[in-house]
Every structure is written in C-alpha cells, then in structure tokens.
C-alpha positions, 0 to 999 in steps of 0.5 A: 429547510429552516436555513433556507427560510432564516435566509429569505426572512432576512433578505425580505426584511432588508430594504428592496432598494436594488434589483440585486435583492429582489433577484437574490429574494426570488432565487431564494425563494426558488430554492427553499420551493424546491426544497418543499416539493421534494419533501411534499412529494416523499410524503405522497409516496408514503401516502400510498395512495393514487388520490394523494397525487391529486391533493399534492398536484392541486396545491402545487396549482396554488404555488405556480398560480402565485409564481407565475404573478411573481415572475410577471411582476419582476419582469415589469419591475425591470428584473427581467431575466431569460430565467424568469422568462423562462421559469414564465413559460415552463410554470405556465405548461405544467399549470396547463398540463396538471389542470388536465391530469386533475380533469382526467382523474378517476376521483371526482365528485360533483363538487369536485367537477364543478370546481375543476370547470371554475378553474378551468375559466379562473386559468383562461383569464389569468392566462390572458391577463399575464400577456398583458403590457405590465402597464397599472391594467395589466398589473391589476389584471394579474393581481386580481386572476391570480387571487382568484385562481387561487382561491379556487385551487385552495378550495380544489386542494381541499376537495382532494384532501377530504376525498382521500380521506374519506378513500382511507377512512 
C-alpha cells in the first residue's frame, strides 16, 4: 500500500499539464481505494460485530460522495471516459443503496435518525447537482453538495463508531 501511495504522491506533485496525468493520477487513485477497502473490509470481519458493518458502509458514503464529485469534474475537465462514465453511475447506485441498508439498520439512535434524514436530503441535491452542464454553476454546485454530504457522513460515521462502542463496551 505504501507503494501505491509513494506512486500518487508522485504523480500529484508533477505538473497536471496532460490529460495523460490526470487520468493516470485518478486510475491510481482507484487502485490504492481499492486496496484500502480490502483491508477496512478484513478488519470489520474481525470486528465481529453487525454495527462495524455500519461504521464501515457510513465512511465508504464519504469516499463515494467525494469520487463521484471527482469523476464529475474529469469528465467536465474533458477526461472523459466510458470508465469515468461508468464508475459515475456504478458510485451513484451503490450510495443510493448503502443510504437505504443504513436507513433499515437495527442500530439507531435519535441522533442517528436525525443525521440519516439530513443525508438523505444532502444526496438529493448533490444528485441533482451532478446532472447539472459542467458549466462554473454546475461546477460550484458539486463542489459545495459534495462537502456537505460529506460532512454529514463523517458526522454519520462517527454516530456508528461510538454506538458500536458502546455495543462492545
């Protein structure tokens, strides 16, 4: 893992003068996620708790809140591909269907609710924001959704953190 990163630290730190670096920054990018969600997803199996699915499902919120913005603004910065097209709308289903798993789960508390529903509206306007033209408005409008919905689910992920400490004592 420390590879991958060495390897977009350097990527990122290179002037972004080509289309070829942005996308070879993003696919990297993609890489070392995945690679970080194999290891959070090991360490919510040894967990062995039902709540650390939902503490892990709330932060991966955060990531895909923040890739789909990214993959917004390559497709409007022109580097558009059927991969960021489709990683778009693959991102897009599985925030919807996480928000629901969370919305059904049996651990919940008032605060818990109460930031459930805040994201529930924080996803309507950013999805609403990222079918917007990639003109300076819809640019703004993802910029600013995206930062609140992610706020929200770092507060969510926080939620689900201290209930599943309080469920293992």
């Amino acid at each position: 893992m420390q590879k991958q990163f060495a390897l977009l630290n350097q990527m990122t730190s290179a002037p972004a003068t080509t289309t070829a670096l942005v996308a070879a920054a993003s696919e990297q990018a993609d890489r070392t996620l995945l690679i970080a969600q194999a290891v959070t997803e090991a360490i919510e199996k040894l967990a062995q708790a039902p709540s650390a699915r939902l503490v892990n499902l709330a932060g991966r919120q955060r990531m895909l809140s923040q890739r789909l913005a990214k993959n917004y603004f390559l497709s409007a910065a022109k580097v558009d591909s059927k991969v960021v097209q489709a990683q778009l709308a693959s991102d897009a289903a599985d925030f919807r269907q996480a928000l629901q798993t969370l919305k059904a789960a049996p651990v919940s508390t008032s605060s818990i609710r109460n930031e459930l529903e805040l994201a529930d509206s924080q996803w309507l306007f950013f999805e609403s924001a990222l079918r917007r033209p990639a003109d300076d408005a819809g640019l703004n409008a993802v910029a600013t959704t995206s930062e609140r919905l992610l706020g929200v689910m770092d507060k969510l992920t926080g939620l689900y953190d201290a209930a599943l400490r309080e469920v293992l004592g």
